[in-house]
N, C-alpha and C positions, 0 to 999 in steps of 0.2 A: 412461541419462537419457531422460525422456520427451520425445517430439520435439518436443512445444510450447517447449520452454524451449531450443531452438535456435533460435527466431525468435517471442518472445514476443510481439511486436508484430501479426506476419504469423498467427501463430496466433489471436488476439483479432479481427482482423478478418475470420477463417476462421469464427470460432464455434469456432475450437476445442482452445482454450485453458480446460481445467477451474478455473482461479483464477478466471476474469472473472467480474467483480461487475454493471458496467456500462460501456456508451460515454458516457462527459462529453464537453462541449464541448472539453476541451481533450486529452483523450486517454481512456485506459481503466484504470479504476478496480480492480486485482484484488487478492485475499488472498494474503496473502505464500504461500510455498513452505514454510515453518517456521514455528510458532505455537507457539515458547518464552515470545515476549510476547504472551498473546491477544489478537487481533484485528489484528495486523502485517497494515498494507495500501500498496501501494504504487501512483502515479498514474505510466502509462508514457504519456509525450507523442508526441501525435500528429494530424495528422502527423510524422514523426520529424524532430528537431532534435537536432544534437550538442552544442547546450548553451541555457539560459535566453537567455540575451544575444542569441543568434542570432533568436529572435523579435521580431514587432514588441511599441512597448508594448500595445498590447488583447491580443494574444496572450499577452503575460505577463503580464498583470493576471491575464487569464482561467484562465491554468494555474494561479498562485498561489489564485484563490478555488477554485476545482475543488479543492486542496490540502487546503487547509483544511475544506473541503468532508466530503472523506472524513474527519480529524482532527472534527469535528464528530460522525460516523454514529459513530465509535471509541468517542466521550465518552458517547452515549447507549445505548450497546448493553454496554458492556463499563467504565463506570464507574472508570475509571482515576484513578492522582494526575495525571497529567499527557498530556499529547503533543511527539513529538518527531520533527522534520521534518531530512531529508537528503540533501540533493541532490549526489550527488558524482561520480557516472558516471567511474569511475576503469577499474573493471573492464568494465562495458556503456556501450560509447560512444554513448548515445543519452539524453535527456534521461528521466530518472526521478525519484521522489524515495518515500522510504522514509516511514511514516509508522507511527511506533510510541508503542504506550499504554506508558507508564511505571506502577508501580505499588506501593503501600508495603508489599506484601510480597514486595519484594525485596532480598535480604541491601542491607544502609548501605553496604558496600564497593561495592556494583553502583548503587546506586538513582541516587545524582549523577554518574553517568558513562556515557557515550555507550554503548549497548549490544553494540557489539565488548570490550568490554572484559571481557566472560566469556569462558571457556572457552569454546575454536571448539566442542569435542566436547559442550559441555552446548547452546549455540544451536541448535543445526544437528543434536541427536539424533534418532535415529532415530524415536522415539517423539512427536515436534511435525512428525516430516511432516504438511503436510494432505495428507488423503486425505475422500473424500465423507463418508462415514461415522462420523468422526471429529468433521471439524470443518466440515460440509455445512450446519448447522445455523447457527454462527456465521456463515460467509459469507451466507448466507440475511438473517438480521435485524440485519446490517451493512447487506445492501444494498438492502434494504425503508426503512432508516431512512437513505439516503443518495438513494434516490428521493426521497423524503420533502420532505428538504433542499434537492435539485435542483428540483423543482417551485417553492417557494418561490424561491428565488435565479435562476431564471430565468425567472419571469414580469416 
């Protein structure tokens, strides 16, 4: 395992963390680890909070627009039927939320259900690792068009 993803937090504020897209106001904005559904981006809050509720409300307004934020750069980059947000920190105790394009070519038994719902082995293939050179390109003009976004939404 690469040692970023033992302190993915701590590595993002290192610089050195190969997914980060960007620092938002409400934390940091990176490309998922697996791009089964292209363009899986996930917003890891931060300062670190063990969950939504624990912030004040401006702080969770602000996490939630940053949110959607990224869901927004997903929509224009990557054309999807949908987005679908996940906040559940079961396994990382630290406030995250997942943020995945849905899209209408995928199998009807997948498309209306929460994307755990495929096969661990077909998400999590070896062949949707990001790696730069793969998928260096998509993270790129996800987060050219979430610049974009953020400039706008934060003036």
């Amino acid at each position: 395992m690469e040692s970023y993803k033992n302190d993915r937090i701590g590595s993002c504020e290192r610089g050195e963390n190969p997914t980060l897209m960007v620092k938002m106001k409400s934390g940091f904005a990176v490309i998922g680890d697996h791009q089964f559904l292209p363009g899986y981006c996930l917003l890891l809050g931060f300062p670190k909070a063990s969950s939504l509720n624990e912030l004040s409300m401006e702080a969770r307004t602000q996490y939630l627009v940053d949110t959607t934020l990224i869901g927004d750069a997903i929509i224009k980059i990557c054309s999807p039927l949908r987005i679908n947000y996940s906040t559940l920190m079961n396994l990382d105790h630290y406030l995250h939320t997942h943020i995945e394009a849905r899209y209408d070519w995928e199998p009807e038994e997948y498309r209306s259900r929460p994307s755990y719902f495929y096969p661990r082995e077909q998400r999590f293939g070896q062949e949707y690792e990001y790696n730069e050179q793969k998928y260096g390109k998509l993270r790129q003009h996800i987060t050219e068009a979430l610049n974009d976004l953020m400039k706008k939404a934060y003036s």
